[in-house]
C-alpha positions as CSV (number, residue, x, y, z in Angstrom):
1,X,162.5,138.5,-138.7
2,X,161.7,135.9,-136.2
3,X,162.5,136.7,-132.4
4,X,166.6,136.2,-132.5
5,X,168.1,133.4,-130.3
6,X,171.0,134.2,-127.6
7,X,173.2,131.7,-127.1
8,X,175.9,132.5,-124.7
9,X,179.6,131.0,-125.9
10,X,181.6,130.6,-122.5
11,X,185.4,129.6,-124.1
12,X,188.8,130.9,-123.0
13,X,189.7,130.2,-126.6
14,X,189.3,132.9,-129.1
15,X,189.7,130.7,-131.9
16,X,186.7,128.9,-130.5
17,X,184.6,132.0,-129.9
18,X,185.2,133.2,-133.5
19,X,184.6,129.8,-135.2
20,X,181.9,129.3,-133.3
21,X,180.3,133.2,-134.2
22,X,180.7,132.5,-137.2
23,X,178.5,129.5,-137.8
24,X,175.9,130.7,-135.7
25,X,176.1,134.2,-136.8
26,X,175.4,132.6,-140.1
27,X,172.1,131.5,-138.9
28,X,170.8,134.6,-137.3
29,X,171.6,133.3,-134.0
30,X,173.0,136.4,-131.6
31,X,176.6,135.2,-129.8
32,X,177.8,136.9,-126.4
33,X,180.8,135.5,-125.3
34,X,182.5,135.2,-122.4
35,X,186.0,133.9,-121.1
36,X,185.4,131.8,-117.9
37,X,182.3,130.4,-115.5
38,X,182.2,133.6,-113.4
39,X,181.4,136.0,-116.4
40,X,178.6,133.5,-117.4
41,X,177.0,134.4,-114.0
42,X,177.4,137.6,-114.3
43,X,175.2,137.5,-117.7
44,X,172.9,135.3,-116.9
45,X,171.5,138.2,-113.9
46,X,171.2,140.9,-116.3
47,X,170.1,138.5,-119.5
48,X,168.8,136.1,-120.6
49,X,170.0,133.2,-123.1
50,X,168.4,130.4,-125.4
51,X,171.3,128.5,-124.9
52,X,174.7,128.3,-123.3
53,X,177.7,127.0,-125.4
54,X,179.9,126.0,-121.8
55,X,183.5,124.7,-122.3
56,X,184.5,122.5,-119.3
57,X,187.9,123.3,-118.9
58,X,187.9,127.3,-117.9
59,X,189.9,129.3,-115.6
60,X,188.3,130.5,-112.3
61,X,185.3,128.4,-112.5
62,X,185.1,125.5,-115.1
63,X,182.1,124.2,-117.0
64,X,180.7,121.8,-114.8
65,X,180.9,124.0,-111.7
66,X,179.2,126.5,-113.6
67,X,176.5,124.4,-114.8
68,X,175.9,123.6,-111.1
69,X,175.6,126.8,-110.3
70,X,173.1,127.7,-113.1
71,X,171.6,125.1,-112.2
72,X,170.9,126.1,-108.7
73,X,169.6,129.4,-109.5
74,X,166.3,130.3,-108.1
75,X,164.5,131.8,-111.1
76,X,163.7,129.2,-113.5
77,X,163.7,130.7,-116.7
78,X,167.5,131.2,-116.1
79,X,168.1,127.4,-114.1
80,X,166.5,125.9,-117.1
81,X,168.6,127.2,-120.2
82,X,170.0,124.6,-122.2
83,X,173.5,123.9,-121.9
84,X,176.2,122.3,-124.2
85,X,179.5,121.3,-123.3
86,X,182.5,121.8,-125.5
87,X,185.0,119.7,-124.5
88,X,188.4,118.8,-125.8
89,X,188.9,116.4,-123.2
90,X,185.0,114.3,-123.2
91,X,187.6,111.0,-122.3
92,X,187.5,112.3,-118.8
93,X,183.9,112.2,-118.7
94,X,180.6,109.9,-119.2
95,X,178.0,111.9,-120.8
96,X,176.4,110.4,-117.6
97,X,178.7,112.9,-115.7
98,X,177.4,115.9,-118.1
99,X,174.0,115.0,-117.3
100,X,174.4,114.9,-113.3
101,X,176.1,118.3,-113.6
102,X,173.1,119.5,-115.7
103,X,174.4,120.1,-119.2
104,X,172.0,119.1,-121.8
105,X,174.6,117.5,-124.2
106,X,178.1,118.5,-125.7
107,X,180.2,118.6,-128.4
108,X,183.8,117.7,-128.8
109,X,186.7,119.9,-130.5
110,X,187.9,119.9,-132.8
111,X,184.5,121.1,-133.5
112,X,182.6,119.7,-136.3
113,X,180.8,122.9,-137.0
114,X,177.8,120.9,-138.7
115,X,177.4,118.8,-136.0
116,X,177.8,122.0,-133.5
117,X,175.2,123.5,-135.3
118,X,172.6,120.1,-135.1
119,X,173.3,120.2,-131.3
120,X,172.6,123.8,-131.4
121,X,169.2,123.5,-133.3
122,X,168.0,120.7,-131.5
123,X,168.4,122.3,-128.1
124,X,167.0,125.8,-129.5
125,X,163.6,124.6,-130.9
126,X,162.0,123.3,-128.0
């Protein structure tokens, strides 16, 4: 076997987490998931991820905030990560507004678990 990817799933919904572990999981990809933008700060001191799967709308501290403050982290192996919105409501946002918060792209729920999966992929091999 190949070295695994990480990708970190940040998504109060536990329909979305599962879903979402399952497609992945599928691909030998290794999920850790997490309910809201603090947690995701609190993993990304002790780990590290290929990619973050960030839903925008999260209690405590929501997507973009989160992305911000990944973003502003000082060691760059952990600043850099790509990150991929999940957002159920993309209407209130440009993907210009992703990209000044720092996420890489997104994908909208419903989830179209083959296109989650291209986004996924395209973000991972690099």
């Amino acid at each position: 076997m190949s070295d695994i990817k990480k990708v970190l799933v940040a998504e109060d919904s536990s329909v979305i987490i599962n879903l979402t572990r399952n497609v992945l999981m599928f691909e030998n990809f290794h999920i850790t998931s997490v309910k809201n933008g603090k947690q995701v700060l609190a993993k990304l001191e002790n780990e590290d991820f290929d990619l973050i799967l960030m839903d925008i709308n999260m209690p405590q501290m929501d997507g973009i905030e989160c992305t911000k403050a990944i973003r502003a982290l000082p060691d760059k192996s952990k600043s850099n990560v790509p990150i991929v919105a999940i957002t159920g409501n993309y209407k209130n946002y440009t993907l210009d507004d992703f990209k000044q918060a720092g996420l890489n792209d997104y994908v909208q729920k419903p989830l179209d678990y083959d296109h989650l999966l291209a986004t996924v992929k395209k973000h991972i091999s690099k």
